[in-house]
C-alpha positions as CSV (number, residue, x, y, z in Angstrom):
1,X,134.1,89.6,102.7
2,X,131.5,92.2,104.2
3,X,128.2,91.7,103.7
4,X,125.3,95.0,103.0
5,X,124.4,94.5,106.9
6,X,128.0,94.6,107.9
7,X,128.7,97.6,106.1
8,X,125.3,99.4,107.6
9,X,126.9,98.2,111.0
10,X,129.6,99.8,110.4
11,X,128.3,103.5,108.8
12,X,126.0,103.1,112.7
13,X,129.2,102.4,114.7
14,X,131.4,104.9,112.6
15,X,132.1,107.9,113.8
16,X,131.4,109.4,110.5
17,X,129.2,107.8,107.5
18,X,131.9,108.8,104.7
19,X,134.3,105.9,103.9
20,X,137.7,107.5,103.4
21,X,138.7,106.0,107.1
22,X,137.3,102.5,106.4
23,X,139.0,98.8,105.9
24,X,139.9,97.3,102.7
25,X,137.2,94.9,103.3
26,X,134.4,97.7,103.3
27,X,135.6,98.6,100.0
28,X,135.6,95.4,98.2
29,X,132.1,95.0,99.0
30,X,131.5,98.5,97.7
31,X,133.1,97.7,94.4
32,X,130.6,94.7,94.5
33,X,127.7,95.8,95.5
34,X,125.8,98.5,92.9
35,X,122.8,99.5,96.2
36,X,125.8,100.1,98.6
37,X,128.1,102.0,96.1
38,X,125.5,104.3,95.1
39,X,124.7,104.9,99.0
40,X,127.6,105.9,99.8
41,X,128.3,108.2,96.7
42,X,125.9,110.2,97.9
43,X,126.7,110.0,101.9
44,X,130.7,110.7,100.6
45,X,129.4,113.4,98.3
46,X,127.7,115.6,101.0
47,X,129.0,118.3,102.8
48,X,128.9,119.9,106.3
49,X,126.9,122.9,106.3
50,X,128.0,125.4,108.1
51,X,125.6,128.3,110.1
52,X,126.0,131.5,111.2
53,X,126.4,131.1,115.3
54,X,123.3,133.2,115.7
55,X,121.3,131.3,113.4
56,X,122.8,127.8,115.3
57,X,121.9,129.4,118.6
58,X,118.2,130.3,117.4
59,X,117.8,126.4,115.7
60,X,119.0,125.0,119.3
61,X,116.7,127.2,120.9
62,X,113.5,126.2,119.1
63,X,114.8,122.5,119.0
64,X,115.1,122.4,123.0
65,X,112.7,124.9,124.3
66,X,109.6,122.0,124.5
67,X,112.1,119.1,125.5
68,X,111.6,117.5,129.0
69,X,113.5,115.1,130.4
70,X,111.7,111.4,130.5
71,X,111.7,108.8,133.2
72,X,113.2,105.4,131.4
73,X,110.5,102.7,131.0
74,X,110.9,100.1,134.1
75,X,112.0,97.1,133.3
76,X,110.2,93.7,132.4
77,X,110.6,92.0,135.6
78,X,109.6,94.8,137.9
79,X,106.0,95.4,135.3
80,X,105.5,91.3,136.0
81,X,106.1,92.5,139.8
82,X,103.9,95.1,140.2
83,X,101.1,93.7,137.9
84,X,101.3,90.4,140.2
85,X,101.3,92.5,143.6
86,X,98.2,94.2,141.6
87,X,96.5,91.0,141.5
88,X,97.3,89.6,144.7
89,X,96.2,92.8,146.3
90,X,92.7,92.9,144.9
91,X,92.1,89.1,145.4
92,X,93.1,89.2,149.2
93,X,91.1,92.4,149.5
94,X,88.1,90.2,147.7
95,X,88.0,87.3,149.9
96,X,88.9,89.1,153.1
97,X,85.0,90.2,152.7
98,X,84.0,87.6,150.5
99,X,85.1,84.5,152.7
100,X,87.2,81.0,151.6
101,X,84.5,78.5,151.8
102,X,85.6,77.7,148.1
103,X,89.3,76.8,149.7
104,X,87.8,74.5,152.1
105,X,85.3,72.9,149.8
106,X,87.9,71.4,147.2
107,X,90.1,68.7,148.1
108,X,94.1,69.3,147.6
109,X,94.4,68.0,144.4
110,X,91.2,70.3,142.7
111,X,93.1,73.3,144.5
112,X,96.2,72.3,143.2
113,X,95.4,72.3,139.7
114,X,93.3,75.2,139.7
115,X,95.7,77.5,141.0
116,X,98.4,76.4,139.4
117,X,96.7,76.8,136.3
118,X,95.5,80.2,137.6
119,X,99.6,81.4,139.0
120,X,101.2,80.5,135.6
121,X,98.4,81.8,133.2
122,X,98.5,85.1,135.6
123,X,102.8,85.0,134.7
124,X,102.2,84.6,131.3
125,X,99.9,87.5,130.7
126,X,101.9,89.3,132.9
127,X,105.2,88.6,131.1
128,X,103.5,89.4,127.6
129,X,102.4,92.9,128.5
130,X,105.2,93.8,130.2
131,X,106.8,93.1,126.6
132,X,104.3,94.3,124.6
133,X,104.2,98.2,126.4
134,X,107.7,98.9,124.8
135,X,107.9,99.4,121.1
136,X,110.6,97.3,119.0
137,X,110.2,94.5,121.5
138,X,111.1,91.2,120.0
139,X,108.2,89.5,121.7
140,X,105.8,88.6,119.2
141,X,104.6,85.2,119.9
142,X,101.0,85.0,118.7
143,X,98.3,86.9,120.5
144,X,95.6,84.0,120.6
145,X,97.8,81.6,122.4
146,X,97.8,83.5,125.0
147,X,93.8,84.1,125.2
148,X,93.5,80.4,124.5
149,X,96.0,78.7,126.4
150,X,95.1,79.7,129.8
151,X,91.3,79.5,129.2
152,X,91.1,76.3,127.0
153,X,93.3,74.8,130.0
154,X,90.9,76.2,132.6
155,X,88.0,74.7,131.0
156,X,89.7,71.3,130.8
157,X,90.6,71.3,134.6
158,X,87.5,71.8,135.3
159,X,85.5,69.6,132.9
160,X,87.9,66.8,134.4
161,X,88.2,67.6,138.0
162,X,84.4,68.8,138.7
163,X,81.2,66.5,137.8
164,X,77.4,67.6,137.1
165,X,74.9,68.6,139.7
166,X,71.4,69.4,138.7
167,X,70.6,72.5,140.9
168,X,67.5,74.5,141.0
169,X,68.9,77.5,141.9
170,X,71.4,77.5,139.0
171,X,70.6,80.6,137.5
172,X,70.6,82.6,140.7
173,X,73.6,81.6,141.9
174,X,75.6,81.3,138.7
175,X,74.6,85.2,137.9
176,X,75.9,86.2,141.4
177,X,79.3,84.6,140.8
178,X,79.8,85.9,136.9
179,X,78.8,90.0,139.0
180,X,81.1,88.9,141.4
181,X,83.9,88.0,139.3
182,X,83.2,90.4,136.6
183,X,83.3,93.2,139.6
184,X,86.8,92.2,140.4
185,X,88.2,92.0,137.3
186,X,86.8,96.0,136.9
187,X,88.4,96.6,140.3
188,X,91.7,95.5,138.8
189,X,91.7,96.8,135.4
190,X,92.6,100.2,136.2
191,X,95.0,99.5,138.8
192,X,96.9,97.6,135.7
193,X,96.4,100.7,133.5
194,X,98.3,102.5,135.9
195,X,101.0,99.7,135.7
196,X,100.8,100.0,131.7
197,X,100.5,104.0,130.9
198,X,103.3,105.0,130.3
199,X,104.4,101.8,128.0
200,X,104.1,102.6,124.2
201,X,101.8,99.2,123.0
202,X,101.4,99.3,119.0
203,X,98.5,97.1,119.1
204,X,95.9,98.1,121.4
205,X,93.4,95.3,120.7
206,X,95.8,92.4,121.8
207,X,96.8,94.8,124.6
208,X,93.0,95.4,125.7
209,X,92.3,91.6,125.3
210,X,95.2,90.4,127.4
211,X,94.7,92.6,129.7
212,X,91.1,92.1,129.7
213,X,91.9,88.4,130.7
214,X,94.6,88.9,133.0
215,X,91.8,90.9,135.1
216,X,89.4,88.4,134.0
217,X,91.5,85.5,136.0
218,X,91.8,87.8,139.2
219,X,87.6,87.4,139.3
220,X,88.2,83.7,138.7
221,X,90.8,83.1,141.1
222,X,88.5,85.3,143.8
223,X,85.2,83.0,143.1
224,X,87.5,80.0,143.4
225,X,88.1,80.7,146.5
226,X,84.8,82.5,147.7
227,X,82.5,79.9,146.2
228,X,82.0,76.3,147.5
229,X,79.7,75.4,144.4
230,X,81.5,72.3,142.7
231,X,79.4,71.8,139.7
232,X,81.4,71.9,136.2
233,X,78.8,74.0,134.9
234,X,78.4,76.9,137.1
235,X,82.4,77.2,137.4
236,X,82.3,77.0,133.2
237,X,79.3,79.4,133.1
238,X,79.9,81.9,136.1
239,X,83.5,81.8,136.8
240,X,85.4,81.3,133.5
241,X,82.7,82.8,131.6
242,X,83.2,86.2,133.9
243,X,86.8,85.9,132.6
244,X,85.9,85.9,128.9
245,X,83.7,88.6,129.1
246,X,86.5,90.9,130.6
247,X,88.8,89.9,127.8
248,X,86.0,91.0,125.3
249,X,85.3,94.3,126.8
250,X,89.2,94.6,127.0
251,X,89.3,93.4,123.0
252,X,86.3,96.3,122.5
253,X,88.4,98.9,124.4
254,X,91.8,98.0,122.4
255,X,89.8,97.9,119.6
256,X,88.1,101.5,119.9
257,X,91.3,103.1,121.0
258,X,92.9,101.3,117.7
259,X,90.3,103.6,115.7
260,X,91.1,106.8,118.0
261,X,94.7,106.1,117.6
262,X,94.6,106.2,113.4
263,X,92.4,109.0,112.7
264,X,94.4,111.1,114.5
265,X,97.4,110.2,112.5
């Protein structure tokens, strides 16, 4: 027996809504069902309305004259491509002036972990937005896990792999490294808003905070290649904190466009 879903499948897939044409099962369910009966009383009970040609034509016109044709969105796989070339692009372009003493100063297995951690947080930011830009996406896994995972994991590494060096020139240096990373992740923010225009997001704050991170981690993964400093807290302070403070300037933006985007409705 049919069930209210399968019978709103099949008025979608029907040709026409009215249920002269349909199967014996349809109907049963009908004679059952009190919400789908009175539904299609009224979808049987209407009529085709039927317009004078010139008063068709002149509906047409008006309907059409302001419709444009539209480039389908890309799909999810070439978004995660192009925002990955994105941040590839601006990190070599980084360290090309910047240098790799960073690279040399950690041994295999700090660079290991570190950039794995920084090559699959970048893919899973990368795979959420390129969700989250078209509307009725099923992809709705919870946006704090993906702010948290990737830096909570980041931290970790670090706090593990790195120990404590009293510096006197702490302050100095860690400031340098949070302008440096904080300039990169401003360098690659817009090149991702050109990735994610023309997407339809309908949350702009976890949209601006994601994306805030993702360029966050290009700055991180730049200063953890420019900068030989090995000290747990300047990499927690200056590097990873350059990466939070991208997400919350991304969070502000989502958040103020969130505001534009319901007074105007």
């Amino acid at each position: 027996m049919m069930s209210c879903n399968d019978l709103d499948r099949l008025r979608t897939e029907s040709a026409r809504a009215k249920s002269t044409a349909w199967p014996p099962e349809a109907h049963e369910h009908l004679a059952s069902c009190e919400r789908c009966s009175q539904l299609q009383a009224v979808l049987d009970s209407s009529s085709h309305i039927v317009l004078a040609d010139a008063l068709q034509q002149k509906i047409e016109a008006d309907i059409l004259r302001d419709l444009r044709p539209i480039v389908p969105l890309p799909s999810v796989g070439r978004v995660m491509g192009m925002l990955v070339l994105a941040v590839a692009f601006v990190t070599a372009v980084a360290n090309y002036f910047l240098g790799t003493a960073g690279w040399h100063a950690r041994n295999s297995l700090q660079a290991t972990v570190s950039f794995v951690l920084l090559g699959a947080s970048v893919l899973a930011l990368t795979y959420a937005l390129a969700h989250w830009m078209t509307p009725g996406s099923r992809h709705v896994h919870p946006v704090w896990a993906y702010l948290a995972c990737p830096l909570l994991a980041l931290l970790a590494a670090n706090s593990t792999m790195f120990g404590y060096h009293p510096n006197p020139q702490f302050v100095p240096q860690a400031l340098w490294c949070w302008e440096i990373g904080v300039a990169c992740a401003g360098l690659s923010a817009p090149i991702f808003w050109l990735v994610l225009r023309r997407g339809f997001p309908l949350n702009f704050l976890a949209q601006g905070a994601v994306t805030g991170l993702l360029a966050g981690l290009v700055g991180v993964t730049v200063l953890e290649i420019y900068c030989p400093q090995l000290d747990r807290l300047h990499i927690s302070i200056a590097h990873i904190g350059a990466a939070i403070t991208a997400t919350l300037v991304g969070a502000a933006w989502g958040s103020i466009h969130n505001k534009i985007q319901r007074r105007a409705a």
